[in-house]
C-alpha positions in Angstrom: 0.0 0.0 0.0 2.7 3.0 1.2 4.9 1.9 -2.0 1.5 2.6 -4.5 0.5 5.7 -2.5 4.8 6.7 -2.9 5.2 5.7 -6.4 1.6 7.2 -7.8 2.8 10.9 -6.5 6.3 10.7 -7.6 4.8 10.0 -11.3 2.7 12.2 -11.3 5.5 15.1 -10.6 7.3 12.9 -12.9 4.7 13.5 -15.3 4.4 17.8 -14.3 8.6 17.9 -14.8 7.7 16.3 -18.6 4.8 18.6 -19.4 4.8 20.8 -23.4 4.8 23.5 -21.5 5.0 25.9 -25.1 2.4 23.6 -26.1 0.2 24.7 -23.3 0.7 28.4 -23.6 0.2 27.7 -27.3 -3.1 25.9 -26.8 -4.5 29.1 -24.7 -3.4 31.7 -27.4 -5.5 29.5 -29.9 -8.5 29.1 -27.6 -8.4 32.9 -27.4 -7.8 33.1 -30.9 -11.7 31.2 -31.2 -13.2 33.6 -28.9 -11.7 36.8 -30.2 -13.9 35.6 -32.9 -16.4 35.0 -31.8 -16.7 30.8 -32.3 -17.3 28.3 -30.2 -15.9 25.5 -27.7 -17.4 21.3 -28.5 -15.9 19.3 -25.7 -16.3 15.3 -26.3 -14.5 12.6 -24.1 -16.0 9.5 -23.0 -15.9 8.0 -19.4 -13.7 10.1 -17.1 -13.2 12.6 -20.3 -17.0 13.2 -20.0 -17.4 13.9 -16.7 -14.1 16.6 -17.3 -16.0 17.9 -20.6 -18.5 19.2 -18.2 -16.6 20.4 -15.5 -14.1 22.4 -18.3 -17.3 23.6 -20.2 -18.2 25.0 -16.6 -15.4 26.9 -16.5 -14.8 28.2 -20.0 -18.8 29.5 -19.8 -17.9 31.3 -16.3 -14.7 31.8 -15.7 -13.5 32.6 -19.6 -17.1 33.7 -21.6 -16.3 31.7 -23.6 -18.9 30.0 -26.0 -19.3 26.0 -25.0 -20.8 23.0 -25.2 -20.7 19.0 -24.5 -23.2 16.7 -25.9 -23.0 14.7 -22.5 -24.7 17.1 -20.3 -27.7 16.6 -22.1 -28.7 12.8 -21.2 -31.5 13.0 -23.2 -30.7 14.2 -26.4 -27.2 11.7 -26.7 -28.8 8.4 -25.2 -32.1 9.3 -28.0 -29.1 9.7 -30.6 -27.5 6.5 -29.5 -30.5 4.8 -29.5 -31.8 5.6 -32.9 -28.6 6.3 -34.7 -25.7 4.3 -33.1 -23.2 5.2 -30.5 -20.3 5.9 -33.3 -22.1 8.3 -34.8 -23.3 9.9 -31.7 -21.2 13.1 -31.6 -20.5 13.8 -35.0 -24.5 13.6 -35.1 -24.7 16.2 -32.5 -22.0 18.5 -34.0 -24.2 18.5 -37.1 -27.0 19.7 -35.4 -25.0 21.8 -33.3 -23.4 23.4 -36.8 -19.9 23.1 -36.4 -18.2 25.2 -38.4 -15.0 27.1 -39.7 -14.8 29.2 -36.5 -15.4 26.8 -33.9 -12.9 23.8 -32.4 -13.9 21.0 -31.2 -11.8 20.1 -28.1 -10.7 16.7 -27.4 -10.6 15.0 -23.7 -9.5 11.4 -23.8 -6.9 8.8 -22.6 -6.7 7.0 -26.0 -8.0 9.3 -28.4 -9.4 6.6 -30.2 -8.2 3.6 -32.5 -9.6 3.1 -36.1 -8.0 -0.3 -36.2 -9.1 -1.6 -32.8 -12.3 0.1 -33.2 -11.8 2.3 -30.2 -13.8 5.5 -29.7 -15.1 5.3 -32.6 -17.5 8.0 -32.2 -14.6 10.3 -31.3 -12.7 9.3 -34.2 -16.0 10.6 -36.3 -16.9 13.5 -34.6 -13.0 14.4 -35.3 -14.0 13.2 -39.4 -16.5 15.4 -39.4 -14.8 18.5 -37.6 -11.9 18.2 -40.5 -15.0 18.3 -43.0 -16.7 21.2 -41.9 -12.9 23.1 -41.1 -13.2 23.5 -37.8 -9.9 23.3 -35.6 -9.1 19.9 -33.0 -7.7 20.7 -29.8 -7.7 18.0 -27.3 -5.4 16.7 -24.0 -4.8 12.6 -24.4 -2.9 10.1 -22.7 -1.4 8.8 -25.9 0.7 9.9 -28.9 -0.6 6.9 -30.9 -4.9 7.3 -31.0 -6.5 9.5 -33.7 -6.6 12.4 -31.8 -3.6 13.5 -31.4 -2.3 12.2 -35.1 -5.6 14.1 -36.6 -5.8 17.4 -34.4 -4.3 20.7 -34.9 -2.7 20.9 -31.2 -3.4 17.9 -29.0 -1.3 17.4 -25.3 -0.2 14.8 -25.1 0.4 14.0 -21.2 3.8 12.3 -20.9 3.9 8.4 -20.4 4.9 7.6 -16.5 3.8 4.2 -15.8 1.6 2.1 -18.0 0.1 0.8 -15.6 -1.2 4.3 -14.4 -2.2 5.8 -18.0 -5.3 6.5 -17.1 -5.4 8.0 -14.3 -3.0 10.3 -14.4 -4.0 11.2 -17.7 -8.0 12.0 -16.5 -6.1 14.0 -13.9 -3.5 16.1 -16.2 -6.9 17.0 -18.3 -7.9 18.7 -14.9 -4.3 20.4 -14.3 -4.1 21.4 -17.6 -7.2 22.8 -18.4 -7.6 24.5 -14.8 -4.2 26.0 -16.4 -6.1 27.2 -19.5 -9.0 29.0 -18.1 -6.8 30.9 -15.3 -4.7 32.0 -18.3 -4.4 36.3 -18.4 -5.9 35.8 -21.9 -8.6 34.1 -21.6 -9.5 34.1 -17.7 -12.7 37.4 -17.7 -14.3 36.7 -14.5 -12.3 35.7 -11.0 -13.4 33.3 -9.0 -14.8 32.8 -5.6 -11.5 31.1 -4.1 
């Protein structure tokens, strides 16, 4: 037990030392780029991802005024769309409706990112399809440098590879640090918090 506790913290400041850092600062000039005009914010992950998607929609609505949406805080609509059109086709479904378009990004949180070959995330892996069809940009955090995300987007973080046995995780975690990061960021942070 002490040597998990021991070993999970010292790679996850393992993992902080090994942070893009320039990527990061990049990532918040392009998400200000997208509300400077005056598009919007589609946040899909699955799992953990999803459960992040809202919390970071949360805070780029308050915090930033900035423009946002995730198809998973509406139970209704997605499980209807899964039921009458499939689960792989779920989001990009959604992101039709939603019209996606040149000034918007869809924003990416996932440990795999999705795996044509293994059949992965599919409905990830279409949403991002569809987002390259209708020119809008792909930003996303993952846990891995090999899923479609991060070959496919425009600027995907990658969170560095610790412990493959921990992937997961630390990576649900990072999405957290990192986009906690984001919203407190002097260009895009409008409104201050309570705390």
């Amino acid at each position: 037990m002490k040597n998990h506790v021991l070993n999970y913290f010292n790679k996850n400041f393992e993992t902080i030392q090994n942070l893009d850092y320039k990527k990061i600062e990049k990532l918040a000039k392009a998400l200000s780029l997208i509300k400077n005009n005056k598009g919007r914010i589609f946040l899909i992950g699955v799992g953990g991802s999803a459960a992040n998607c809202s919390h970071m929609v949360n805070d780029l609505r308050k915090i930033c005024e900035l423009e946002s949406y995730t198809p998973t805080d509406n139970v209704s609509e997605l499980t209807a769309r899964i039921n009458d059109d499939g689960w792989d086709s779920s989001f990009a479904n959604w992101l039709k409706i939603s019209n996606l378009n040149k000034k918007d990004a869809l924003f990416i949180l996932s440990v795999g990112g999705g795996n044509k070959k293994l059949k992965v995330s599919v409905n990830l892996i279409k949403a991002i399809d569809f987002a390259i069809k209708r020119k809008a940009k792909i930003y996303g955090i993952v846990g891995k440098k090999d899923g479609y995300t991060y070959k496919k987007g425009n600027l995907i973080i990658a969170i560095p590879e610790t412990d493959k046995n921990l992937i997961t995780p630390i990576s649900e975690s990072f999405q957290s640090v990192i986009w906690h990061c984001l919203v407190s960021h002097p260009l895009l942070k409008r409104k201050p918090t309570k705390w």
